[in-house]
N, C-alpha and C positions, 0 to 999 in steps of 0.2 A: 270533564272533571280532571282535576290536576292530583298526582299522588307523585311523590317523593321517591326517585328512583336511588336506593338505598346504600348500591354500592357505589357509585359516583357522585352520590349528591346533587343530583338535575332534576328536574321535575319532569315528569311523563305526565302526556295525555292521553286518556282515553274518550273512544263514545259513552254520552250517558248509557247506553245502551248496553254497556257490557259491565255495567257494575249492579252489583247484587243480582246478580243474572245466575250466581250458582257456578262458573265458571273461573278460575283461577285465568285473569288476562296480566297481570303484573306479577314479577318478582315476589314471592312470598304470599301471594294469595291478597294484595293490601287491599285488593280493589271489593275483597268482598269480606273486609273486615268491618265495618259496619251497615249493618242492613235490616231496617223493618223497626228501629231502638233499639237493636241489639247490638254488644258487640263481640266478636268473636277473635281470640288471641288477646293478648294484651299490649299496652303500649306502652313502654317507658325511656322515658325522657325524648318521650318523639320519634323514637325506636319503635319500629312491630314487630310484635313477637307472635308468628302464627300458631296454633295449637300443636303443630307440628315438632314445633320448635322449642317449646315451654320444657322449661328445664325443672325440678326442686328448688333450686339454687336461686329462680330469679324470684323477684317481688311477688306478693299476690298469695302464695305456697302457704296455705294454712288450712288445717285440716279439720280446726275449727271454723271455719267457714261452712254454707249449708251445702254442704257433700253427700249428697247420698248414696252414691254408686261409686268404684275403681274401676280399674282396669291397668292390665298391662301394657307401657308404653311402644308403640310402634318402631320407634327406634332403638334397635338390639343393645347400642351405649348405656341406654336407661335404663334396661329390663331388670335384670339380676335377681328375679323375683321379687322388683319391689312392685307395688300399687300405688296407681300414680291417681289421685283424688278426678272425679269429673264434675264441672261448672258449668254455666249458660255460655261459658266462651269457650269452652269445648263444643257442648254438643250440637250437632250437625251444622258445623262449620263445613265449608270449602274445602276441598285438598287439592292440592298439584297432581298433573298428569300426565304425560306423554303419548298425546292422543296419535296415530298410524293415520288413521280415518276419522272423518267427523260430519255428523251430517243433522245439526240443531243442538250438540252437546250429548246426542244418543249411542252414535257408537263409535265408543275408544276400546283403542287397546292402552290401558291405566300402567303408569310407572307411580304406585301410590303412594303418599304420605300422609295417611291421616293418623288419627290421635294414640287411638287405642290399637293392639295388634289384632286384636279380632273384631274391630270395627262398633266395637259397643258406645262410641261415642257418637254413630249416626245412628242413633236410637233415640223416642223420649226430646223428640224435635218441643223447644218452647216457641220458633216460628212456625203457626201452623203452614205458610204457604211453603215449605221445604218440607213437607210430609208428603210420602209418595202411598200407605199404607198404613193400616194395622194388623200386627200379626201375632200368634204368641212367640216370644222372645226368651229362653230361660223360664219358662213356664209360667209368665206373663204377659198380658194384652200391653202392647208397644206401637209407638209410630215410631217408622222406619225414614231415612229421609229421601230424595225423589234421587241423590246421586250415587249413591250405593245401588240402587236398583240394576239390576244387570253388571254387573260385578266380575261373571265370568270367573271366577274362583273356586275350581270344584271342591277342593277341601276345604270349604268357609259355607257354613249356612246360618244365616243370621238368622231368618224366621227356623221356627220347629221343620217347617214340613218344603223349608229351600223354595219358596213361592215369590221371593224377588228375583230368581235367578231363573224363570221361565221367562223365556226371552228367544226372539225369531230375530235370525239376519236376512231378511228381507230382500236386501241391495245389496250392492258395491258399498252404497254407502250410508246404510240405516240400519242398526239393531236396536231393536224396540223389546219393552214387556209384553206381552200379551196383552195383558186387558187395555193395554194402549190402541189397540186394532179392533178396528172396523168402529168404533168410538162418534164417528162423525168429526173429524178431527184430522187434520193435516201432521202428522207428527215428524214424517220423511219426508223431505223436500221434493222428490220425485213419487209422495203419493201413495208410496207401496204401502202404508200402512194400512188405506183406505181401498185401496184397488186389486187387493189381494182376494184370491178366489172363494177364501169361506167367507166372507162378506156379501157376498151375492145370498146365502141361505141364511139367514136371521132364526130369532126364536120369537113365535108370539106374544111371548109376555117376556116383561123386562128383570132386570134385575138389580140389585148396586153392587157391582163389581168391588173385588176386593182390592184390587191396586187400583183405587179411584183418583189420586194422584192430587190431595187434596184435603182439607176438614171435609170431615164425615159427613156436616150437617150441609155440605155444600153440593154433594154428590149427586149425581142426579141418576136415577133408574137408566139400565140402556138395555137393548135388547143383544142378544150376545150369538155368535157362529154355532149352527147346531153342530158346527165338529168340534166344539169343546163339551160337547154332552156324553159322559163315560167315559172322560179320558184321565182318569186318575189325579184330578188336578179339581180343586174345591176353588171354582169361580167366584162366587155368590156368596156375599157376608152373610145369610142364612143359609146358604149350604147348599 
């Protein structure tokens, strides 16, 4: 796929492989500004504008538009206590990052720029494959999206009860959610999500995990570590 390298004006190539993959691999995120029929940021005049980057000021900015939700803009320039409207080309877009480590897109250390400053814009995903969960949010049921997950932000809790930010560093080079593990599922390249020792003791009956990483209706029952049983932590979307 050829995308338009912006400050020079050359064109870059990427693998199909790295586009709509959730991962910011180009300048500006372009590479995952349309994915699924959706688009996310806007474009104008063949210009991308990531959500990051969306000013008042540029085209689009109408508040009569179907808006349902604000939020305060991520970048301190914009704040000033205004409320900056949220769209389908906001919510749970891509953002840039500055990953240390990486090991399937799981574990970064995030230099972040997404939309909203408390992350409300990876909330109320309209692509269900970027849902990593539902949680309550603000004191309503929300899907959350799969790249905010682990987050690592202790003063930030998107769900009520901080349940995208239970998460094991496994490796060197995998940090995983929880209900990512023991899943039957490769998630760390070297395994440890699957080869990890409470994986050996299961639970007889299954359950549907709450970070199911996925539409609801797609989830499938799994049977889950008896060391997550009384560990103050609500697994199981019935509890």
């Amino acid at each position: 796929v050829d995308c338009e390298g912006r400050e020079a004006g050359e064109r870059l190539s990427i693998p199909n492989s790295q586009v709509c993959n959730g991962v910011c691999n180009l300048k500006n995120c372009e590479d995952e500004a349309k994915c699924n029929g959706l688009t996310y940021g806007t474009f104008d005049s063949g210009q991308y504008n990531p959500p990051y980057l969306l000013q008042p000021l540029q085209p689009g900015w109408k508040w009569t538009d179907s808006s349902t939700s604000s939020c305060q803009h991520f970048n301190p320039l914009y704040q000033k206590n205004e409320q900056f409207p949220l769209f389908n080309y906001t919510r749970c877009a891509a953002f840039s990052f500055t990953a240390r480590a990486m090991d399937e897109g799981k574990y970064l250390v995030k230099e972040l720029n997404p939309y909203c400053n408390n992350f409300l814009d990876q909330t109320n995903c309209t692509d269900t494959s970027k849902i990593a969960m539902t949680c309550d949010v603000m004191g309503y049921p929300t899907t959350i999206s799969k790249q905010i997950m682990c987050h690592g932000l202790e003063d930030l809790s998107i769900c009520s009860d901080s349940i995208e930010n239970v998460c094991y560093e496994l490796s060197t080079t995998c940090k995983v959610h929880k209900h990512l593990m023991c899943d039957g599922v490769d998630d760390c390249l070297d395994k440890s999500d699957e080869l990890n020792h409470i994986c050996q003791n299961l639970t007889p009956e299954p359950c549907v995990r709450r970070a199911g990483f996925g539409d609801n209706d797609n989830i499938k029952p799994l049977k889950f570590p008896l060391a997550w049983l009384h560990d103050n932590v609500i697994d199981c979307q019935d509890g």
